[in-house]
N, CA, C and O atoms as a GROMACS GRO file, in nm:
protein
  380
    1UNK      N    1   0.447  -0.150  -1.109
    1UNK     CA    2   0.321  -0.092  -1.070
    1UNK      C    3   0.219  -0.204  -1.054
    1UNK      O    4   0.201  -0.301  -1.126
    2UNK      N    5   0.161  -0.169  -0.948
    2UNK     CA    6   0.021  -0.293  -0.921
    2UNK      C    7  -0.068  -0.312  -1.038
    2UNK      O    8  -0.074  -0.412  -1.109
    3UNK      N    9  -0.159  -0.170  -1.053
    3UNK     CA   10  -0.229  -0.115  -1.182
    3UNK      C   11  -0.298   0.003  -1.124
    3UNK      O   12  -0.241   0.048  -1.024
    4UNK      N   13  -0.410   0.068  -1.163
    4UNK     CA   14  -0.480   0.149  -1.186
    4UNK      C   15  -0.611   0.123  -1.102
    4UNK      O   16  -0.672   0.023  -1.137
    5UNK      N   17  -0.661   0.190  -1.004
    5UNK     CA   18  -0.776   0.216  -0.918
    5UNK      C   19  -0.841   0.326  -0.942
    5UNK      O   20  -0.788   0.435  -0.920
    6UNK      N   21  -0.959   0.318  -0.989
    6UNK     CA   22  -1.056   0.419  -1.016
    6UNK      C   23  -1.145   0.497  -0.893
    6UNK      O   24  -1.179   0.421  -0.802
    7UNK      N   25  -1.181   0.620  -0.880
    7UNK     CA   26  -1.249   0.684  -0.806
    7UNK      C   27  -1.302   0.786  -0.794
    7UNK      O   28  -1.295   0.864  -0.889
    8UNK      N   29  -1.378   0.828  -0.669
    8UNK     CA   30  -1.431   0.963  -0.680
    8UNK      C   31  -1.398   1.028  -0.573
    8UNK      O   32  -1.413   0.985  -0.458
    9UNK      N   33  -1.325   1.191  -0.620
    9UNK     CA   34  -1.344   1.261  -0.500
    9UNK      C   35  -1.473   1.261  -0.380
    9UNK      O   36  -1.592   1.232  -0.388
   10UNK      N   37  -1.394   1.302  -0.277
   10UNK     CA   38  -1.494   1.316  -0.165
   10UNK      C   39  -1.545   1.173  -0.120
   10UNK      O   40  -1.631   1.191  -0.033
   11UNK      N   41  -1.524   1.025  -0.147
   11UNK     CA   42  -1.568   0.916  -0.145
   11UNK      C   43  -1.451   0.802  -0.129
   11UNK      O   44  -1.376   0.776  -0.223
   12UNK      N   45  -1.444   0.746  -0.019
   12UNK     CA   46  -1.330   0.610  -0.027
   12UNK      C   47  -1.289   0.556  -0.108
   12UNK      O   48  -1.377   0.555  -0.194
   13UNK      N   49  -1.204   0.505  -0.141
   13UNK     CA   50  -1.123   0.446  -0.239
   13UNK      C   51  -1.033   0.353  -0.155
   13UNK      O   52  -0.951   0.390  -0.071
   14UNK      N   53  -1.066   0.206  -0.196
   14UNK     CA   54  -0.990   0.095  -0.124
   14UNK      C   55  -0.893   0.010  -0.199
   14UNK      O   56  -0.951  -0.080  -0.258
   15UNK      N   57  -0.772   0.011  -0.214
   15UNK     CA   58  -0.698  -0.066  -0.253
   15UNK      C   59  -0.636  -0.165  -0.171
   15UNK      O   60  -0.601  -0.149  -0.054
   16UNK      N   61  -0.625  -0.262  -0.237
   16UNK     CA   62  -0.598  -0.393  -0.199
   16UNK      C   63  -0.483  -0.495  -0.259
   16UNK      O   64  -0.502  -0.531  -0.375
   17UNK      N   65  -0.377  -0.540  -0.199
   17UNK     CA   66  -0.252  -0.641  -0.278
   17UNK      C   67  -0.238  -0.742  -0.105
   17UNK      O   68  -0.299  -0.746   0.002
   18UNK      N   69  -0.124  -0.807  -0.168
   18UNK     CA   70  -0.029  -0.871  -0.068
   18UNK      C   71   0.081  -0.850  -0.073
   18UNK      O   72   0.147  -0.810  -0.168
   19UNK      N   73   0.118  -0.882   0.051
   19UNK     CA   74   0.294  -0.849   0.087
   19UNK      C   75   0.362  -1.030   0.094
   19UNK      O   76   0.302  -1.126   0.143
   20UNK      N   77   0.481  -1.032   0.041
   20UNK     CA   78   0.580  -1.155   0.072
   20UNK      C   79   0.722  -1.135   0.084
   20UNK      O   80   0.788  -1.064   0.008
   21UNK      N   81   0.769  -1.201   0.185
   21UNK     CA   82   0.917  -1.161   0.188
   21UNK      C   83   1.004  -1.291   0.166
   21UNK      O   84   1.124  -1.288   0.192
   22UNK      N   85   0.943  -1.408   0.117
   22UNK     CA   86   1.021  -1.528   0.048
   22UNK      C   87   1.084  -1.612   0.156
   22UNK      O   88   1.203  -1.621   0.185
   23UNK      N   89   0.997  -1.662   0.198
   23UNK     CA   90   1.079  -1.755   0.377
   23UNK      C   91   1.108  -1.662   0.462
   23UNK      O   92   1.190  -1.699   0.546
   24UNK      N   93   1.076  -1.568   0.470
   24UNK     CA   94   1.084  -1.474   0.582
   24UNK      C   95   0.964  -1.404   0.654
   24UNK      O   96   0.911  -1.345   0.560
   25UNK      N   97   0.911  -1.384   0.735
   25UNK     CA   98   0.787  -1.384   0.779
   25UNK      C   99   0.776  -1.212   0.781
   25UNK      O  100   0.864  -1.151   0.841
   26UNK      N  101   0.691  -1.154   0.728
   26UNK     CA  102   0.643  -1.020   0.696
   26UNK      C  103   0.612  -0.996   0.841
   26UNK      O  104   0.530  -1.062   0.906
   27UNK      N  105   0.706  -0.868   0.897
   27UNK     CA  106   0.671  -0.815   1.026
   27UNK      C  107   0.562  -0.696   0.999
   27UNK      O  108   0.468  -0.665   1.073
   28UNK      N  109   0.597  -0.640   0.877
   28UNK     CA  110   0.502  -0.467   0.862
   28UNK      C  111   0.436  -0.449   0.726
   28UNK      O  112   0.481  -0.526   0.640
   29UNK      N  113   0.351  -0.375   0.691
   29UNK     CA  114   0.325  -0.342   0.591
   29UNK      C  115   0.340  -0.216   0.565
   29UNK      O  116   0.300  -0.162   0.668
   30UNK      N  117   0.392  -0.087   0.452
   30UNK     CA  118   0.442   0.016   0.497
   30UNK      C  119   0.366   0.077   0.392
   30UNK      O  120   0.338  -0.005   0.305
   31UNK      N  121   0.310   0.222   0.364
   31UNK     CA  122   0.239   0.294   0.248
   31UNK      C  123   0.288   0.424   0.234
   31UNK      O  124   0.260   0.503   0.324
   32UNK      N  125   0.347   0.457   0.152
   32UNK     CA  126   0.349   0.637   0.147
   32UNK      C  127   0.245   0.673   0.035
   32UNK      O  128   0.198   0.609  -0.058
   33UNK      N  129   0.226   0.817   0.087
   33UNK     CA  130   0.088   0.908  -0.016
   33UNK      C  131   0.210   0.965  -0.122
   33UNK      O  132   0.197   0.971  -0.244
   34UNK      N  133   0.359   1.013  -0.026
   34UNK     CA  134   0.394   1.147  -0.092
   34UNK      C  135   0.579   1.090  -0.187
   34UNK      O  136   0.686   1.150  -0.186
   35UNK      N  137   0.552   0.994  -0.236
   35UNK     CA  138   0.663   0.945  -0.320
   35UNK      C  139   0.770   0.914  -0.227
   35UNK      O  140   0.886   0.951  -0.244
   36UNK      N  141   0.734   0.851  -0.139
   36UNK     CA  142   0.849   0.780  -0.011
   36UNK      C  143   0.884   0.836   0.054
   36UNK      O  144   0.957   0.789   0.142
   37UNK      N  145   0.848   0.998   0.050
   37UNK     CA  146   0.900   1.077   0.187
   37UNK      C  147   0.890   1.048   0.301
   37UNK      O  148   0.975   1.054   0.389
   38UNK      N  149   0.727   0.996   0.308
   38UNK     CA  150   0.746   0.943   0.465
   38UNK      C  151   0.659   0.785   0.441
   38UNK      O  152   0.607   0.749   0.336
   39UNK      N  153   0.662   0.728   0.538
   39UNK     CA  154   0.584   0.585   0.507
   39UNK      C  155   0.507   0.586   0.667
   39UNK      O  156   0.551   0.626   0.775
   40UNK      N  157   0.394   0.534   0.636
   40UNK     CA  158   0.320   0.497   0.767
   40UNK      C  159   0.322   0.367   0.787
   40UNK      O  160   0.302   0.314   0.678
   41UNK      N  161   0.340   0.268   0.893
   41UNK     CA  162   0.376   0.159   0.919
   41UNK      C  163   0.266   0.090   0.959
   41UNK      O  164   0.185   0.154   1.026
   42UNK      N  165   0.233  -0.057   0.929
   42UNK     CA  166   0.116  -0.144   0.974
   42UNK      C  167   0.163  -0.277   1.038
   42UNK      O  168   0.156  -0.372   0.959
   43UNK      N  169   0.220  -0.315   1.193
   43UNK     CA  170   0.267  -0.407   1.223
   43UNK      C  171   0.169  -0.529   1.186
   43UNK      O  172   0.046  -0.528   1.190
   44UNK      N  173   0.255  -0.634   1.149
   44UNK     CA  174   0.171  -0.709   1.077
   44UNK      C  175   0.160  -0.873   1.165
   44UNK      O  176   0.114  -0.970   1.104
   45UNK      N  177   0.209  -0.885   1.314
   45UNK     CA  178   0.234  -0.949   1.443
   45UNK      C  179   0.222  -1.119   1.400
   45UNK      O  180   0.286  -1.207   1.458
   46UNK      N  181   0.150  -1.137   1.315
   46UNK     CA  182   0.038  -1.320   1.326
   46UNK      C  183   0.143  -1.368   1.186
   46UNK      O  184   0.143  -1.482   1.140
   47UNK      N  185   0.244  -1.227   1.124
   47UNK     CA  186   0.280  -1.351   1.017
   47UNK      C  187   0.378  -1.481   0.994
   47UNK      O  188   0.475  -1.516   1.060
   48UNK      N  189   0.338  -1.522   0.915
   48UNK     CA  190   0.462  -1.682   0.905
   48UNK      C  191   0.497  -1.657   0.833
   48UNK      O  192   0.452  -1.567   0.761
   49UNK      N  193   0.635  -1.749   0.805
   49UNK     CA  194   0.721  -1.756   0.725
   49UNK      C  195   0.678  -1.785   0.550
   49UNK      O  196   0.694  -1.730   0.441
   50UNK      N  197   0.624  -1.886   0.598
   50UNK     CA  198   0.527  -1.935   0.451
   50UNK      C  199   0.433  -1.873   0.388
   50UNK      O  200   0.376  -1.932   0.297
   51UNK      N  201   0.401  -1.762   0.418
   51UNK     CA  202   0.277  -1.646   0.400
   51UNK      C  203   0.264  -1.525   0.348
   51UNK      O  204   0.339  -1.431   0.374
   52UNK      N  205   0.155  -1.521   0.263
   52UNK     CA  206   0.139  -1.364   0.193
   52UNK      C  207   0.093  -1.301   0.350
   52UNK      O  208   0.060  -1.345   0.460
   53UNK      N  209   0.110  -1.200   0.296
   53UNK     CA  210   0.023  -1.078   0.419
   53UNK      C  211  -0.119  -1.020   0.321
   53UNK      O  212  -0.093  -0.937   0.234
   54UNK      N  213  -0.234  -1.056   0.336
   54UNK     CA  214  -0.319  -0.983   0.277
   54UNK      C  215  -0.352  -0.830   0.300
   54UNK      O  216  -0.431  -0.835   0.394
   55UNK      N  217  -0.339  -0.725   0.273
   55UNK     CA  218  -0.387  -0.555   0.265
   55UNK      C  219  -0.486  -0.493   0.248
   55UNK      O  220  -0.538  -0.531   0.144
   56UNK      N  221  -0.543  -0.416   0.296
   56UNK     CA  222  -0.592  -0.313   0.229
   56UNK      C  223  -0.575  -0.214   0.267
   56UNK      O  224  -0.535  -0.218   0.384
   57UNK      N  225  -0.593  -0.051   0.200
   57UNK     CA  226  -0.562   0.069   0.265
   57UNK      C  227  -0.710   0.143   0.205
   57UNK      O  228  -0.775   0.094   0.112
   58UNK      N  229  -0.744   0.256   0.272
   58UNK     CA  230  -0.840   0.257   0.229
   58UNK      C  231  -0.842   0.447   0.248
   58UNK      O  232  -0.794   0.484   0.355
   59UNK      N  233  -0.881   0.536   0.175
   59UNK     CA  234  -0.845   0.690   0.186
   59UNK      C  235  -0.963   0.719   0.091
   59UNK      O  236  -1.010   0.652   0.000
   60UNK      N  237  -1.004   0.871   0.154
   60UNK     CA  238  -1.044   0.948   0.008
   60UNK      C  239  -1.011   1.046   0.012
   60UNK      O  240  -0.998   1.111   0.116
   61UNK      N  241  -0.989   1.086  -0.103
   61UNK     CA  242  -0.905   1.181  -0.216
   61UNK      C  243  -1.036   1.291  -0.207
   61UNK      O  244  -1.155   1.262  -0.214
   62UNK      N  245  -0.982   1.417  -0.191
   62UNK     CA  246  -1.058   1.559  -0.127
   62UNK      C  247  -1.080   1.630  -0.278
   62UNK      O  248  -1.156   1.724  -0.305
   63UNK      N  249  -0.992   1.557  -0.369
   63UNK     CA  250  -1.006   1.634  -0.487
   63UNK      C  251  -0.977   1.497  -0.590
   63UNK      O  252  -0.915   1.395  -0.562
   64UNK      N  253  -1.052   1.540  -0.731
   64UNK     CA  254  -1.017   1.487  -0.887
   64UNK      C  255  -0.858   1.498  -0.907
   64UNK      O  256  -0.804   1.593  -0.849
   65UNK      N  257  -0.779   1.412  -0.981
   65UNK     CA  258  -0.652   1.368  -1.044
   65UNK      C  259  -0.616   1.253  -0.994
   65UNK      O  260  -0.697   1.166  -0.964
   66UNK      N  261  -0.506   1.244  -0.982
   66UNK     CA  262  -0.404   1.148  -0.984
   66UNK      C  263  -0.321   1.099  -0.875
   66UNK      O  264  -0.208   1.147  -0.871
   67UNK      N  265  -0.347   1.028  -0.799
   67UNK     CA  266  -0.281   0.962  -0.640
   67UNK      C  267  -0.179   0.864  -0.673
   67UNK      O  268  -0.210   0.770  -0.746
   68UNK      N  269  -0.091   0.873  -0.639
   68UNK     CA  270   0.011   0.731  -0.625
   68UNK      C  271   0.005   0.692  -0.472
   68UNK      O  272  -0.024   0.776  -0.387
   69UNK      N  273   0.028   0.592  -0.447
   69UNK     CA  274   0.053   0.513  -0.343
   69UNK      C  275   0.189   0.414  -0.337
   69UNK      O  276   0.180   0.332  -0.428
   70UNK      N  277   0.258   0.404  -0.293
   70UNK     CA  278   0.352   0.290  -0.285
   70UNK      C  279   0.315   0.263  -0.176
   70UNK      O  280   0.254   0.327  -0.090
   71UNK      N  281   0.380   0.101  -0.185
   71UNK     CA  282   0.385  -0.024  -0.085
   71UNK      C  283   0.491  -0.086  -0.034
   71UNK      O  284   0.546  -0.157  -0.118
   72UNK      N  285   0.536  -0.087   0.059
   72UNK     CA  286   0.664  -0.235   0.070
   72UNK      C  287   0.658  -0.274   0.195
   72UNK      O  288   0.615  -0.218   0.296
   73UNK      N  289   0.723  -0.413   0.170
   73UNK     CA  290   0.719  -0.542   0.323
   73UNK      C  291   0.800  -0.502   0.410
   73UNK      O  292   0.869  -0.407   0.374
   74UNK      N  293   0.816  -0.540   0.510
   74UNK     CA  294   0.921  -0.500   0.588
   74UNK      C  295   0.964  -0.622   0.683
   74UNK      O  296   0.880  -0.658   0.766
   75UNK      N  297   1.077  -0.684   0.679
   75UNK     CA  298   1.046  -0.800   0.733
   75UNK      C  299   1.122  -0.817   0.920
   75UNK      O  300   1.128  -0.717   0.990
   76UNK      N  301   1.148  -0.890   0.947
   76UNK     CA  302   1.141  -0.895   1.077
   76UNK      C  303   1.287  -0.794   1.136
   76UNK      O  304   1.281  -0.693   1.206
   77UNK      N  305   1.394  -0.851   1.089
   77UNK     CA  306   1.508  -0.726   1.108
   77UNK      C  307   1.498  -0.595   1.033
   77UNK      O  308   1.604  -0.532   1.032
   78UNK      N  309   1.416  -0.550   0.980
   78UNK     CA  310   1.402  -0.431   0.963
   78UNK      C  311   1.383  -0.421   0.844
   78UNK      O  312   1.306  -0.335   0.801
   79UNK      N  313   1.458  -0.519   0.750
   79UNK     CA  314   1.479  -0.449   0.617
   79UNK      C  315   1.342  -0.418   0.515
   79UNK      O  316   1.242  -0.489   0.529
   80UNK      N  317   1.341  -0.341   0.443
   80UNK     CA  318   1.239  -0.257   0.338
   80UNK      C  319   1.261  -0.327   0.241
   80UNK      O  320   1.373  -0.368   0.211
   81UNK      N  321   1.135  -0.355   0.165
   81UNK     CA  322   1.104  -0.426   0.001
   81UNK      C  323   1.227  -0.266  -0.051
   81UNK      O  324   1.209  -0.147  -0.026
   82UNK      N  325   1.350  -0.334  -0.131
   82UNK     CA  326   1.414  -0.215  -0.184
   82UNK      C  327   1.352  -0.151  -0.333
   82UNK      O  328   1.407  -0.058  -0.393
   83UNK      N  329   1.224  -0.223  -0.379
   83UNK     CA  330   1.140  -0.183  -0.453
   83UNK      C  331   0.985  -0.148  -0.445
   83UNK      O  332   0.905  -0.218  -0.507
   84UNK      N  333   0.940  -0.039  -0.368
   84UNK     CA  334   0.795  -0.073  -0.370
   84UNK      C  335   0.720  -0.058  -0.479
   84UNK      O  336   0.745  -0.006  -0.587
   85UNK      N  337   0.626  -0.111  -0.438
   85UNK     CA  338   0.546  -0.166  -0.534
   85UNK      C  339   0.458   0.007  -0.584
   85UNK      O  340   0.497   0.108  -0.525
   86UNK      N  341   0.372   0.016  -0.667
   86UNK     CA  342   0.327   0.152  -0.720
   86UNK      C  343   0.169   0.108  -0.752
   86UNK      O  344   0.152   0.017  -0.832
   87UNK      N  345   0.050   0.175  -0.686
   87UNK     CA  346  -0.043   0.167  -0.731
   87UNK      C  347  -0.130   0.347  -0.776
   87UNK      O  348  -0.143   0.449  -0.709
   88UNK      N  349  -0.168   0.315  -0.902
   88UNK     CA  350  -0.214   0.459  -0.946
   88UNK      C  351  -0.336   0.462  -0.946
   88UNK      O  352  -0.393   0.383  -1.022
   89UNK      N  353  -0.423   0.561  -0.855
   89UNK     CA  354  -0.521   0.567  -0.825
   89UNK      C  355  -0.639   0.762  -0.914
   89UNK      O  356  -0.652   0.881  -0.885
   90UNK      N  357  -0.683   0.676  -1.010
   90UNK     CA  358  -0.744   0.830  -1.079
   90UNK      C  359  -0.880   0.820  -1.026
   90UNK      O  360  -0.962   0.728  -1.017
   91UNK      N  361  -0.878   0.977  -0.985
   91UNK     CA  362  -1.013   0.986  -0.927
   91UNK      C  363  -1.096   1.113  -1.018
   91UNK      O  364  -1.039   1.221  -1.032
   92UNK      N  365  -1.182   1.098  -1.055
   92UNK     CA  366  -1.243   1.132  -1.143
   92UNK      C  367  -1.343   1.251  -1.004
   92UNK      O  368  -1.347   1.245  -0.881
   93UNK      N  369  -1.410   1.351  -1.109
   93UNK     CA  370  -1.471   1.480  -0.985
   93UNK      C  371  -1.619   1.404  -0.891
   93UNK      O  372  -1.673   1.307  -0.944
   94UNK      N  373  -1.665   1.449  -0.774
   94UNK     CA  374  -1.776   1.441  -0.747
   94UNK      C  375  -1.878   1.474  -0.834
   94UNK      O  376  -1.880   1.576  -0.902
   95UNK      N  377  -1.982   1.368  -0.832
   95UNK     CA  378  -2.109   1.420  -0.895
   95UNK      C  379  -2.202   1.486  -0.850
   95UNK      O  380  -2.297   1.516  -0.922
   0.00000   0.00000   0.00000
């Protein structure tokens, strides 16, 4: 898990990491809302071999609890981080 992002319904919430694929140049950056069912893809075109990919994703949460997000790299032949990464996002109610 990344860690813990705090928030408020009805209001953005921006999380932020990097992606690395270890001498291999990060083609995508990938996010699911719903525990990997589906992933939305972010071609990532300018990266090198030698290089983090810097992120951010940025959403708000329509309601108070508990959001997960996963993350993973995707590198130029296709393959998927076979671990993504987990960021937990609690959003506390509108004021």
């Amino acid at each position: 898990m990344i860690g813990t992002v705090r928030g408020e319904a009805g209001r953005p919430v921006t999380v932020e990491g990097y992606a690395q694929d270890f001498g291999f140049p990060v083609a995508a950056v990938q996010f699911s809302c719903d525990d990997g069912g589906t992933w939305t893809t972010y071609d990532t075109p300018d990266a090198a071999d030698d290089r983090n990919v810097n992120w951010t994703f940025t959403f708000t949460p329509p309601r108070s609890g508990r959001y997960e997000l996963l993350v993973r790299a995707v590198s130029a032949d296709g393959r998927a981080t076979p671990q993504p990464a987990r960021v937990a996002v609690d959003v506390a109610p509108a004021r």
